[in-house]
Z-matrix of the N, CA and C atoms (Angstrom, degrees):
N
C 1 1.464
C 2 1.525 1 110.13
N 3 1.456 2 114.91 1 -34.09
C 4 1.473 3 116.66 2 -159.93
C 5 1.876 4 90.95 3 -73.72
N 6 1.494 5 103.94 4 -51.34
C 7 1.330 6 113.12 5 -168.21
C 8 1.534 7 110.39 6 -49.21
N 9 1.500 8 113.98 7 -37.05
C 10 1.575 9 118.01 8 -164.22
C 11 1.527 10 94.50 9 -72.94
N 12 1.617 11 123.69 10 -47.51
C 13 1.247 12 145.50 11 -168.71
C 14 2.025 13 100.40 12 -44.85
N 15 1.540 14 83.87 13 -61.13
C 16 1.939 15 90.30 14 178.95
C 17 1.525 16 113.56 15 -68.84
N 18 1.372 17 127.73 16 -33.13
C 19 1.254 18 116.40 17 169.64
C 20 1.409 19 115.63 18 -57.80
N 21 1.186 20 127.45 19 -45.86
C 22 1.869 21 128.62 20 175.97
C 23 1.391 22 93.43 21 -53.69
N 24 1.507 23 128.58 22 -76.89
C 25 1.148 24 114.38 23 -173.74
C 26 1.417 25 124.56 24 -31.80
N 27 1.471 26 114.22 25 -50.12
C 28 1.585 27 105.01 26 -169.48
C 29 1.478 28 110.85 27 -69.96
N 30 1.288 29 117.46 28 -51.37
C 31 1.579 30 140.07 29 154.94
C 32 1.993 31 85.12 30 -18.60
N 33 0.742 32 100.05 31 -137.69
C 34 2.074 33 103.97 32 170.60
C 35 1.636 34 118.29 33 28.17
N 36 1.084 35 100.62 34 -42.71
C 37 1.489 36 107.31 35 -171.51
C 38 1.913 37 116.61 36 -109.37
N 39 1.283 38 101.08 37 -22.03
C 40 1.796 39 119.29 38 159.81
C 41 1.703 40 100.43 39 -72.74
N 42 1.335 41 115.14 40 -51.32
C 43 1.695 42 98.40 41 178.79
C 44 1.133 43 107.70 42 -63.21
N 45 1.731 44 126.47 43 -63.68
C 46 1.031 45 115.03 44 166.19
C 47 1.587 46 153.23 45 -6.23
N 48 1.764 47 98.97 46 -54.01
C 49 1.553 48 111.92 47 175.04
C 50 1.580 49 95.39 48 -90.80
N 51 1.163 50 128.74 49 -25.31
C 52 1.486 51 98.75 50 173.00
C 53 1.323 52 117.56 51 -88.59
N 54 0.968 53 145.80 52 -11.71
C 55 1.463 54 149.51 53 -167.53
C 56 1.814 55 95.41 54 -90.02
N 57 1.828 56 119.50 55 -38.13
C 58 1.538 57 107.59 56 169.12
C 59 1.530 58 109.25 57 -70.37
N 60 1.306 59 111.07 58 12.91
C 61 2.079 60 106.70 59 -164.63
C 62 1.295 61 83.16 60 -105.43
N 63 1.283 62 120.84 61 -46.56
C 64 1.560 63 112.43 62 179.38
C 65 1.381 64 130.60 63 -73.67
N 66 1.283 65 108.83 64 -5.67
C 67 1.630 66 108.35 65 179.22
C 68 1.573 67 79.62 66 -95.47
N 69 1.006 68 154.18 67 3.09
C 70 1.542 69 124.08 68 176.08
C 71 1.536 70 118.60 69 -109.61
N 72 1.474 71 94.48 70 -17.62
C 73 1.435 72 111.10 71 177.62
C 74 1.885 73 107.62 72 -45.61
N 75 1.510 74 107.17 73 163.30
C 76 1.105 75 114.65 74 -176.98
C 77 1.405 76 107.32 75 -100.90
N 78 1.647 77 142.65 76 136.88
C 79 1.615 78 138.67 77 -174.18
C 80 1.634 79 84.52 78 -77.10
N 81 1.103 80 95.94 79 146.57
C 82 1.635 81 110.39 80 149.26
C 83 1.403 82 112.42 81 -35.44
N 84 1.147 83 114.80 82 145.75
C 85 1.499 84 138.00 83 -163.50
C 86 1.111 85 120.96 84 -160.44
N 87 1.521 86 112.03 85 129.70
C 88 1.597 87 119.12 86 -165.97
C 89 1.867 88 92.74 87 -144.77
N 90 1.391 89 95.78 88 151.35
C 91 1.188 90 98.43 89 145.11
C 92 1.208 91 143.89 90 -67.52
N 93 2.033 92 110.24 91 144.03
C 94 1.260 93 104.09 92 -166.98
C 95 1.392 94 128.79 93 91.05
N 96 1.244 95 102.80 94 -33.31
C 97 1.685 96 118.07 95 161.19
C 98 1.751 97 102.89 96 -46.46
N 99 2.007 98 98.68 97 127.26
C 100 1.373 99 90.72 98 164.54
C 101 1.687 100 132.15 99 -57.78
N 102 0.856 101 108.99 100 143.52
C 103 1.135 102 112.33 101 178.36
C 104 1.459 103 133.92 102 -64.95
N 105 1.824 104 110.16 103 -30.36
C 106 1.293 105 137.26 104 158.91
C 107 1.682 106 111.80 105 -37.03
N 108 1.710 107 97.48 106 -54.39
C 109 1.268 108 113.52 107 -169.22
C 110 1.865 109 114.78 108 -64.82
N 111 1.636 110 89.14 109 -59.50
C 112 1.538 111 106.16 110 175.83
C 113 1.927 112 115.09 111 -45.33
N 114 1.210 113 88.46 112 -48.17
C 115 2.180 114 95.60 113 170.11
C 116 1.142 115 96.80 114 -47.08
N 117 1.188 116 134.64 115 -57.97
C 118 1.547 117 138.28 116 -140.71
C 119 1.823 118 102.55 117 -81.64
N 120 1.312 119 111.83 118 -49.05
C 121 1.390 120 120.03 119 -177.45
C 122 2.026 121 104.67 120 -64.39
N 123 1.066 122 99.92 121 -32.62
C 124 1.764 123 109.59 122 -164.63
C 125 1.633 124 98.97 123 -83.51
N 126 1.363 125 119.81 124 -30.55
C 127 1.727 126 116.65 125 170.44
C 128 1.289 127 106.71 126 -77.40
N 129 1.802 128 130.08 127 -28.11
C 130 1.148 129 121.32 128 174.34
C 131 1.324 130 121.14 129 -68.35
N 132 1.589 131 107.05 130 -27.24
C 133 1.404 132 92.55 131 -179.54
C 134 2.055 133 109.36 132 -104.03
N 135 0.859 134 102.72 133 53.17
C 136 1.465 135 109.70 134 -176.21
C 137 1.573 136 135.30 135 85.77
N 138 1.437 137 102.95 136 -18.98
C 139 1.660 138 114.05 137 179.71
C 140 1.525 139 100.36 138 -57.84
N 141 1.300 140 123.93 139 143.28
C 142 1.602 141 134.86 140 175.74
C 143 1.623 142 99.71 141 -121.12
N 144 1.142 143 120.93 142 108.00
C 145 1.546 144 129.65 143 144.91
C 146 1.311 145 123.33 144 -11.41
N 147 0.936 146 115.74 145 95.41
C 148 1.994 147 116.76 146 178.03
C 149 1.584 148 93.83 147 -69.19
N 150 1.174 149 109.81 148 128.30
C 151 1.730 150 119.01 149 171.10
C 152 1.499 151 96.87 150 -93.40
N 153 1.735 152 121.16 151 140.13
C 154 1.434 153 125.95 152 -155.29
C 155 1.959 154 73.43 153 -116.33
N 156 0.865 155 107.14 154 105.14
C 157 1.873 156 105.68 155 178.77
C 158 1.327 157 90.51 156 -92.91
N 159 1.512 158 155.46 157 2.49
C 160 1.193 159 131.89 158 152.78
C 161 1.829 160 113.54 159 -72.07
N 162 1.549 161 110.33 160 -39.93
C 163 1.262 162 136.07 161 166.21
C 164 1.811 163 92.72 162 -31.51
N 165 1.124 164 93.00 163 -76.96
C 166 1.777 165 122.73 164 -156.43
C 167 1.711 166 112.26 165 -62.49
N 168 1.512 167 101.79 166 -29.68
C 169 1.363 168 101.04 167 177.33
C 170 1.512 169 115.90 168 -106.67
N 171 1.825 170 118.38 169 0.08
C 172 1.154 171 104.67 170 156.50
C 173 1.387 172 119.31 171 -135.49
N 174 1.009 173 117.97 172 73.50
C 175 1.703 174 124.05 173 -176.07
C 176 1.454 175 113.93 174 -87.54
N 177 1.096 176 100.72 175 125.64
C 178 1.551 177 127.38 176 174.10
C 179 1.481 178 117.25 177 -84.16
N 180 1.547 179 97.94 178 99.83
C 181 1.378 180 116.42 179 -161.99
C 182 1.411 181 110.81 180 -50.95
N 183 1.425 182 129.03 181 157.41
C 184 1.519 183 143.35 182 -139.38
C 185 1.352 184 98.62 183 3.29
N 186 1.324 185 124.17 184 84.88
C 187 1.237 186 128.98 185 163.08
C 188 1.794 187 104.55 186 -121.29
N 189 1.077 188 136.57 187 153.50
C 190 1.618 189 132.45 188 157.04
C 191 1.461 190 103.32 189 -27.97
N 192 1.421 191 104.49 190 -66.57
C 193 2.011 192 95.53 191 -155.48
C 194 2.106 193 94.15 192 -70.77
N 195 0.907 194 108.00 193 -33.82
C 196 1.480 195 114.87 194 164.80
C 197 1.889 196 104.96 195 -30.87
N 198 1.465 197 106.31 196 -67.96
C 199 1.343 198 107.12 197 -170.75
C 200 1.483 199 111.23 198 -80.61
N 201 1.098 200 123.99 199 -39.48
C 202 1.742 201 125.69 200 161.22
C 203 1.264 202 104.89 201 -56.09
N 204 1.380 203 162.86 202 -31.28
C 205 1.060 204 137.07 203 154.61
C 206 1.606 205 122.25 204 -71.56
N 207 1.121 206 80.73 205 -35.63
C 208 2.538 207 73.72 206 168.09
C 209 1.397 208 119.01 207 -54.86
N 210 1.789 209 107.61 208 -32.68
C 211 1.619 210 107.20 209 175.03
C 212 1.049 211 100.51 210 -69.67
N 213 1.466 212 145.16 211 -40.75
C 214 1.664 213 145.69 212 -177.42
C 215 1.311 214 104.78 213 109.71
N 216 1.727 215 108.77 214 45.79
C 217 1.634 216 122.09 215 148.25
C 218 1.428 217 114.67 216 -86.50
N 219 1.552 218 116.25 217 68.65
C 220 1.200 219 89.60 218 -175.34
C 221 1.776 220 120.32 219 -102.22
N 222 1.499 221 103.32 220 23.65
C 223 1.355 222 126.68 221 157.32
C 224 1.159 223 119.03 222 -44.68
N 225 1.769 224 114.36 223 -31.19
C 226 1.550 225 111.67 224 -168.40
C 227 1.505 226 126.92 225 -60.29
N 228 1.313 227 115.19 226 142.73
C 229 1.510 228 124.03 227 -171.80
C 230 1.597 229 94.98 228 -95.76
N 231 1.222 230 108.70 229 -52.49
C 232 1.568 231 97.39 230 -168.88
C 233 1.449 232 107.66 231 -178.59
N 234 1.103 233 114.94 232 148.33
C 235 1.651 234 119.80 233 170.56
C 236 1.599 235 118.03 234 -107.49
N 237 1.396 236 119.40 235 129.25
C 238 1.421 237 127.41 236 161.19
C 239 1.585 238 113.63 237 -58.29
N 240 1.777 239 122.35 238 143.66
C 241 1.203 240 112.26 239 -174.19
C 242 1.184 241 98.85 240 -103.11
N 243 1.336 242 140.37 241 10.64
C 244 1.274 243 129.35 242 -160.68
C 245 1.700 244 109.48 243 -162.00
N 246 1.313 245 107.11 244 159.28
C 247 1.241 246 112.94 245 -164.15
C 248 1.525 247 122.22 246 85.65
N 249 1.880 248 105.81 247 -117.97
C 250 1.376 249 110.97 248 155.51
C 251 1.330 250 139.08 249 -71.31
N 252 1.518 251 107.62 250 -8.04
C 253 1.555 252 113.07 251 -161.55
C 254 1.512 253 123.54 252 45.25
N 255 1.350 254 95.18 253 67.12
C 256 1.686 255 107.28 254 -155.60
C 257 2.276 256 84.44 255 -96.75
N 258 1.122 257 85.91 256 147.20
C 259 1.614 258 97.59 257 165.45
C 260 1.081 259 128.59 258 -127.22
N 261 1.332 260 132.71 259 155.72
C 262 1.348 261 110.07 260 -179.33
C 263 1.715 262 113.68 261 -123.57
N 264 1.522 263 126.54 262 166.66
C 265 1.427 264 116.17 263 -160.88
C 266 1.299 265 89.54 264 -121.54
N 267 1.714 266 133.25 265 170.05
C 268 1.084 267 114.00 266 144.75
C 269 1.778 268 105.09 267 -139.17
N 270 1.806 269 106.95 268 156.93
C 271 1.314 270 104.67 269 -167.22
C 272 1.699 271 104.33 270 -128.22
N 273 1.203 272 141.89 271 164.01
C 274 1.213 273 134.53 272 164.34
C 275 1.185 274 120.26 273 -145.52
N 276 1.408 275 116.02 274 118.31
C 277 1.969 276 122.82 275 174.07
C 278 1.435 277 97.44 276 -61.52
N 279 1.639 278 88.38 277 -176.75
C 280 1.373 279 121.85 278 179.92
C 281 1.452 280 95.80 279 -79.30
N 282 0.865 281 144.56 280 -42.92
C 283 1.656 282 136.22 281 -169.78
C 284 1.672 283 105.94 282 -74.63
N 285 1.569 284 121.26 283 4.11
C 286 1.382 285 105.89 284 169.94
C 287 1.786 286 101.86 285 83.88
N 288 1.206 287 130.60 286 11.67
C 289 1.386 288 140.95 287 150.16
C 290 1.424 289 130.74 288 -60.73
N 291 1.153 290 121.69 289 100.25
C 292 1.260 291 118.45 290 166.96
C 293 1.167 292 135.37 291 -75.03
N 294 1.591 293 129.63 292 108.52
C 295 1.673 294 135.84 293 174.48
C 296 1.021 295 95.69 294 -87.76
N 297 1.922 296 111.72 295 129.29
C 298 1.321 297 109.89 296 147.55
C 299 1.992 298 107.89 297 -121.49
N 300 1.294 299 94.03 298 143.86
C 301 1.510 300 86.50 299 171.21
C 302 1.493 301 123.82 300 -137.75
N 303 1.191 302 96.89 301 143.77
C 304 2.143 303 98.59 302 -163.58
C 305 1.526 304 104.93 303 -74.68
N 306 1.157 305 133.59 304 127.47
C 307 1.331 306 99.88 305 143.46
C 308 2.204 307 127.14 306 -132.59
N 309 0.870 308 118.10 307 -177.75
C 310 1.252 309 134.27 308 -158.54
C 311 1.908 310 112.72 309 -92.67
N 312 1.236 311 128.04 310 139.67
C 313 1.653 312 98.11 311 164.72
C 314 1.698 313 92.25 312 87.81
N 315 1.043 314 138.49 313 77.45
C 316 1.316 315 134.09 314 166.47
C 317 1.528 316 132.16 315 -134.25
N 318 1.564 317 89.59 316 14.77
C 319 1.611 318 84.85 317 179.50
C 320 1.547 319 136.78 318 -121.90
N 321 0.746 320 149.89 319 157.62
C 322 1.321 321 154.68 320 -117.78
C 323 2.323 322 93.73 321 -55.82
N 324 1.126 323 137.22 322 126.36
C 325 1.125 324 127.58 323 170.64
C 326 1.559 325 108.27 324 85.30
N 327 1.400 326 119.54 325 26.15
C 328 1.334 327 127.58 326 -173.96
C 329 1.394 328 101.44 327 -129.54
N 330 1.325 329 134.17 328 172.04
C 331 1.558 330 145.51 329 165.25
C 332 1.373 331 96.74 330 -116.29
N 333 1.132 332 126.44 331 108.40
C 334 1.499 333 138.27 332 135.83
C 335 1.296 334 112.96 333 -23.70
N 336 1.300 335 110.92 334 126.66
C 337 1.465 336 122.60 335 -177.32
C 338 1.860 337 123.57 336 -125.70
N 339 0.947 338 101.93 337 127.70
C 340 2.049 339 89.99 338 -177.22
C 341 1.607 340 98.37 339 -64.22
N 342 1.730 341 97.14 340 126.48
C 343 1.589 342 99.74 341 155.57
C 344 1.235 343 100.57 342 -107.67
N 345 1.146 344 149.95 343 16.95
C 346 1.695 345 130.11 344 -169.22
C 347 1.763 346 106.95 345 162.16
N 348 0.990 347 119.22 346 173.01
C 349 1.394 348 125.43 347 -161.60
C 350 1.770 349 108.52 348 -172.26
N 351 1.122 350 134.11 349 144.72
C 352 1.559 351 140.92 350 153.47
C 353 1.436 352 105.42 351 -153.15
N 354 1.731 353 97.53 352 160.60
C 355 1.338 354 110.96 353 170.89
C 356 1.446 355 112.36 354 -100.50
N 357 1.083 356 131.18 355 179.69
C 358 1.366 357 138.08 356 -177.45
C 359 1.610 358 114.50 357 -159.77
């Protein structure tokens, strides 16, 4: 009985640690992937949105980070004015990991797109 008793237990705590390995895990990721979509998959699996409250508390009306925060990106780190108008997001697990990911396509009547991604 004791033995069957400790196998559930250990059994219990192996699902356990893998099922917290998988909420932190990263989804597959490609470029070009909306970005709408990619947020959505990365909160499901445990990533939490860093809110940039300097971002958030001073936005410069019709600006990019202006309109990425009205959708409720308020993850954003910052937008480039030139070139691609690349922006960047930032996300953080439970293990104290930082995701940031760029993406492309950000302005008002556009779909945001992943160009790039790292961990930290």
């Amino acid at each position: 009985m004791n033995k069957l008793l400790s196998s559930g237990i250990l059994l219990t705590i192996i699902c356990s640690v893998q099922m917290s390995s998988f909420a932190q895990s990263l989804p597959r990721l490609r470029r070009n992937m909306n970005y709408a979509q990619v947020r959505t998959m990365l909160i499901q699996r445990g990533w939490q949105p860093v809110v940039n409250s300097e971002q958030v508390n001073n936005r410069v009306p019709n600006s990019t980070i202006d309109y990425l925060i009205k959708k409720g990106y308020t993850e954003v780190v910052d937008c480039s004015g030139t070139g691609l108008g690349l922006c960047l997001f930032q996300f953080k697990n439970a293990k104290r990991q930082n995701l940031f990911v760029s993406t492309s396509n950000n302005q008002s009547g556009q779909v945001s797109k992943v160009y790039s991604w790292r961990i930290e």
